[in-house]
N, C-alpha and C positions, 0 to 999 in steps of 0.2 A: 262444421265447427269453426268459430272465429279463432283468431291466432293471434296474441297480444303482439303489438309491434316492439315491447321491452323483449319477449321472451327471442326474435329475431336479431334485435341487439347481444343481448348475452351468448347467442348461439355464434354469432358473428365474431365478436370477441374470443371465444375458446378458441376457434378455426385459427384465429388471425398469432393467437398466443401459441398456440399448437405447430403453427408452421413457422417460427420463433423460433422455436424449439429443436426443431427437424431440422432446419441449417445452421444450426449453430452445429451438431454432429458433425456437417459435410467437413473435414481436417483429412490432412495428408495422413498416409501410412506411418509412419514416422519420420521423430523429427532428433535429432542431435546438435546440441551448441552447448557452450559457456556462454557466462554472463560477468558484463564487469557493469560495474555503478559510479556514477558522480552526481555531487550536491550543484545545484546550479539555479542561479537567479533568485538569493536571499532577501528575504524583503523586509526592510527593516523597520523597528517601530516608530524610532525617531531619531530625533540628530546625534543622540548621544547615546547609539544603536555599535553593538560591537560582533562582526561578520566573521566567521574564516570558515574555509573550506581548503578540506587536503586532499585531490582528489586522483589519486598515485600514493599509496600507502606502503609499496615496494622497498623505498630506501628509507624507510623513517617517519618522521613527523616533519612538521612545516612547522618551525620554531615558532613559540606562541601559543601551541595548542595547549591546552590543562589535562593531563592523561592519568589524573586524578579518577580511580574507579573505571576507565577504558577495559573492556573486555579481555582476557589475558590473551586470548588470541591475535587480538590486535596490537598487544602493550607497546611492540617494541618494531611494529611497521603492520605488514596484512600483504594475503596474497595479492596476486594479479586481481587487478579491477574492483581492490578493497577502499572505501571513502571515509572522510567523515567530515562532520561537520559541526562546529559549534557559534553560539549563541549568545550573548549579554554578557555585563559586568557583572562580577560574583560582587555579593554584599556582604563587604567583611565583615559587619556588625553579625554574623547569622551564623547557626552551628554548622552549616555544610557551605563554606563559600568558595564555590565553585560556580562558574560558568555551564550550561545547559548543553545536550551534544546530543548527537547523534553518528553510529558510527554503521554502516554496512558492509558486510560479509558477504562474498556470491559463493555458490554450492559452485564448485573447480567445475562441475560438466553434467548437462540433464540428458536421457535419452528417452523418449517419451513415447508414448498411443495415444491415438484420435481419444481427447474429449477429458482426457484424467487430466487432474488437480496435479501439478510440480512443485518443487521448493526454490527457489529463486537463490534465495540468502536468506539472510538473517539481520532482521535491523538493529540494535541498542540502542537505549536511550537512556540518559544521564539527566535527571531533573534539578537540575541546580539550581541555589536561591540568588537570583539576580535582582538589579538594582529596576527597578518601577522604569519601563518606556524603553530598556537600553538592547531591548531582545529580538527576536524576530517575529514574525507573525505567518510568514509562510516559506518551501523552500520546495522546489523540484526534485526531484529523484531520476536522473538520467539513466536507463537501462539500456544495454548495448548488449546486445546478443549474436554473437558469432557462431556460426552453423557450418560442423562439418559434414551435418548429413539432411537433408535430402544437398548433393554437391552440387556449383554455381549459384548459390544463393549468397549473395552479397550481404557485408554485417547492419542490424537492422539496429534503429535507437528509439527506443519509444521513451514517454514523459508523464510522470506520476505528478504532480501537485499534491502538498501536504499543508496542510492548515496547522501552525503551532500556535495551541490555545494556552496563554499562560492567564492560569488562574492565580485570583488574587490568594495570599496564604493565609488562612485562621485557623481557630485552634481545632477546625473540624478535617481530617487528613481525607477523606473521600471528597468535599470541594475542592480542597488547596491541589487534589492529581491535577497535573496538567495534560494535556491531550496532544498528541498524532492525530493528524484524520484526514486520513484520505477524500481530497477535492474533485477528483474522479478515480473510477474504481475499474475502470476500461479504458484503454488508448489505441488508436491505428497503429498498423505495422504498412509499411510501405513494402505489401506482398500481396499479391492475386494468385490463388492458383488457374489452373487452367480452364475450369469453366467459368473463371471472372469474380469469383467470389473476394472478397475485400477480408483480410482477416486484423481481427483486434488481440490483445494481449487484457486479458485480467487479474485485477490482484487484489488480494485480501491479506490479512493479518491472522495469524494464529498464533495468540500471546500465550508465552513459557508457562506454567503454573506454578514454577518453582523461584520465579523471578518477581512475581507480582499479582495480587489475588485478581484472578481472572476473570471474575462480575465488572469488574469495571471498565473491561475492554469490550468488544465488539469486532464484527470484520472487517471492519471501515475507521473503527477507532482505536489506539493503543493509550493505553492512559498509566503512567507510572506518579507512584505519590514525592512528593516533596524531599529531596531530601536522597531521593533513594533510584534502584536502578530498575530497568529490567530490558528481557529481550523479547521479540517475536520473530516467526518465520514469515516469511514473503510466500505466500502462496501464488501461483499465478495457471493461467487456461488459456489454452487460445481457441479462437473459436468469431465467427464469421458471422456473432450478434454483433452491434454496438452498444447493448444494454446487456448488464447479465440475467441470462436465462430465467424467463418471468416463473420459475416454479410454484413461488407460493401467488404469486397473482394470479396464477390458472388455479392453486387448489383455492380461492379465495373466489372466484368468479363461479367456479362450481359449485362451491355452498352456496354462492347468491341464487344457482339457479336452483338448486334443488331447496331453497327458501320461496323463492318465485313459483313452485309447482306448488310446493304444500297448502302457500294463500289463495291458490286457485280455486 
C-alpha cells in the first residue's frame, strides 16, 4: 500500500509537537520566590511625548504622577517591588483629563509545582484622554524574581514588551478601548537545571470582570475603554519551551489529519 508523503509530514509534525510538549513538563520540584516589577524603556510618540515612571512605590509617589483613579492599594505608595507608570498630556478640553497609567502590584511570595499556571501580580490600567502624538507607544515590564527555595539561586530578571495602542476616540466606545499587548508572551530566565534544560517564564493576562467587560480582552491583550479603568492578573509558567505549549496546534494538526484520512 502506497503511503502519501503529506500523511508522513503530518505524522512528523505531531511527534515534533508532542515532544514540545514533554519538555516543557521537565520543571524542578518546587520553586519559591517573590516578585518585584519596574517600567523601563518608554518609547515615545513624539517630541511633545510626556514619560514617568516610579519604579519604588515604597515611600510615595514621584512628584508629578496624576493618582487620579490609582488603585486604592496603591493610592498612597505600594508594596515592595510595586511600579507605575504613566503616559501623555491629559486634554483639558475632555471629560476625563487625565494622563494614561499603568500601575503594577506583585503577589508578596509564590510557592509553586512543576507546570501550574501562578499569579505574578496584578497590572491596572488607567485610559486617559490625552493630547494626539504626546503618549507612548510601548513600555517593558521588568520582572525580578527572588527565589528562597530551591537555595543558591541567584535573583533572576526577565522582560516583558507591551505594545500601547492608543486608539483614536469616536462616538463608538469598543474602537475608542485602547489596548496592552503583550509583544512577547515568553522570555529567557538566565537558569539551566541540571540536565541543561534552558528555562523560560510565560505570561498572560487574565482581565477582572468586574473591572472591564471581558470580550474585549484576550491573553495577550488587555483593553480598557476610554475614559475608564480596569485591572488584570499576570498569570505566568515556567517551563523549558520558548513557545507556549503548542496545545491547540496539535489538537489543530490532528483534525488535519483525521481530514487527510477521511479524503482517502
Amino acid at each position: 500500500m502506497k503511503t502519501s508523503f503529506g500523511l508522513f509530514a503530518l505524522i512528523s509534525l505531531i511527534l515534533t509537537l508532542l515532544g514540545f510538549q514533554a519538555k516543557a513538563q521537565n520543571l524542578p520540584g518546587s520553586l519559591s520566590f517573590s516578585v518585584s516589577g519596574a517600567f523601563e524603556n518608554g518609547v515615545a510618540q513624539g517630541s511633545t511625548s510626556l514619560l514617568m515612571a516610579d519604579n519604588d512605590l515604597t515611600d510615595g509617589y514621584t512628584s508629578g504622577m496624576d493618582l487620579n483613579d490609582a488603585p486604592a492599594s496603591l493610592s498612597n505608595g505600594g508594596p515592595a517591588g510595586s511600579a507605575a507608570f504613566q503616559w501623555g498630556n491629559a486634554a483639558t478640553s475632555s471629560s476625563y483629563p487625565h494622563s494614561s497609567a499603568l500601575w503594577f502590584q506583585p503577589i508578596t511570595g509564590n510557592s509553586i509545582i512543576p507546570g501550574e499556571s501562578f499569579n505574578i501580580g496584578s497590572l491596572f490600567y488607567r485610559n486617559g484622554t490625552i493630547v494626539s502624538g504626546s503618549g507612548a507607544s510601548a513600555v517593558d515590564l521588568a520582572l525580578t524574581l527572588n527565589f528562597s527555595s530551591p537555595s543558591g539561586i541567584t535573583p533572576m530578571t526577565t522582560v516583558f514588551t507591551s505594545d500601547l495602542i492608543n486608539s483614536p476616540n469616536t462616538s463608538d466606545p469598543v474602537a475608542s478601548a485602547d489596548i496592552v499587548s503583550l509583544r512577547n508572551t515568553v522570555a529567557p530566565l538566565n537558569f539551566s537545571d541540571a540536565a541543561g534544560n534552558q528555562y523560560y517564564l510565560e505570561l498572560s493576562f487574565k482581565v477582572d470582570q468586574t473591572t472591564i467587560d471581558g470580550t474585549l480582552s484576550t491573553p495577550d491583550e488587555f483593553r480598557v475603554f476610554e475614559g475608564g479603568q480596569g485591572r488584570a492578573d499576570l498569570l505566568g509558567r515556567f517551563t523549558t519551551c520558548s513557545v507556549p505549549e503548542p496545545s491547540t496546534a496539535l489538537l489543530s494538526v490532528l483534525g488535519a489529519l483525521a481530514l487527510f484520512r477521511r479524503k482517502r
